[in-house]
VORO-931920 format. One record per residue: y, z, x of N, C-alpha, C in turn. Coordinates in steps of 0.001 Angstrom, whole numbers, plus 500000, padded with zeros to 6 digits. Layout:
! VORO-931920
YZXYZXYZX...
//
This chain:
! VORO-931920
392109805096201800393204804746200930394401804341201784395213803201201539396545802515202206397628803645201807398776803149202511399748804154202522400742804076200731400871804735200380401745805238198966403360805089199471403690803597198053405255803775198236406186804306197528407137804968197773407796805177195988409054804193196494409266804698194703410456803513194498411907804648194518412839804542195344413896805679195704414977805075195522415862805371194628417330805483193806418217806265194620419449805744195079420315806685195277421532807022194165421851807803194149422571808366193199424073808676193627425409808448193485426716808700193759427056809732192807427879810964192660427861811807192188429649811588191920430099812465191122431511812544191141432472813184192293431887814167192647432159814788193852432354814197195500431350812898195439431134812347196375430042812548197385429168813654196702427269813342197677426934812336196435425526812290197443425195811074196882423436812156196798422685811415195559421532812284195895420009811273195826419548811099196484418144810215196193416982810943195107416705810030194639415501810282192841414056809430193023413342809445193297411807809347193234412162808404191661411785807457191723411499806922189921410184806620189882408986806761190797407885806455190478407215806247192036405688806065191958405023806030193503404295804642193167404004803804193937402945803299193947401758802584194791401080802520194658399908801666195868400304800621196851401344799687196813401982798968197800403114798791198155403539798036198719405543797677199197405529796938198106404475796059197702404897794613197091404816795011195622404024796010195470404149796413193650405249797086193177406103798317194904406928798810194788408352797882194107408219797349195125409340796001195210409484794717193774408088794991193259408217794169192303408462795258191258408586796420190852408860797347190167410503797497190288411192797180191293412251797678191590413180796279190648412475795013190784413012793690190348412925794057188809411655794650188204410906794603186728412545795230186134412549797040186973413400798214186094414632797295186425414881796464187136416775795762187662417409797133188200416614797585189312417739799111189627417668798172191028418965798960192147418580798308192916418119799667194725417054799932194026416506800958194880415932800676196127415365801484196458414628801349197957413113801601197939412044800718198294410788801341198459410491802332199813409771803308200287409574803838201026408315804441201203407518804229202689406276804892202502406420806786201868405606807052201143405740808448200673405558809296201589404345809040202519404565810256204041405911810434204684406702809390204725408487809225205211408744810544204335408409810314203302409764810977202159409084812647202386407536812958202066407369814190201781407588815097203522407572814130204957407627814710205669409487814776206683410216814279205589411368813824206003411913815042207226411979816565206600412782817528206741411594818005207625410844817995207891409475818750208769410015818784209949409920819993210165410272820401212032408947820866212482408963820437213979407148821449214288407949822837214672406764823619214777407084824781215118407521825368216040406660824608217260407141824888218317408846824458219020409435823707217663410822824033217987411657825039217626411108826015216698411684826855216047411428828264216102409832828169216793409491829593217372408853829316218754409061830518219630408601831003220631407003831393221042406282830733221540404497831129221688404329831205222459
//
């Protein structure tokens, strides 16, 4: 199976963060991208391994072995 894109929204808040939203995944850049034209948002596609492994630290930076 090829790599999974989603389609990623950022969001401006009143406060001033800003927060990113998943609106959907799909099978290519180009279905992503044509999804992003379909909804008129103007989001970001991204491979999904990016997104679910964004925050991942290995271990061996964080513990001692």
């Amino acid at each position: 199976m090829g790599t999974l894109f989603a389609l990623v929204l950022s969001i401006g808040m009143t406060n001033g963060e800003f927060q990113d939203v998943v609106l959907d995944v799909y099978d290519s850049q180009q279905q992503c991208e044509q999804a992003a034209i379909d909804q008129k948002v103007s989001g970001d596609c991204y491979p999904v391994e990016q997104i679910v492994r964004s925050e991942e630290v290995p271990a061996e930076t964080t513990v001692k072995f």
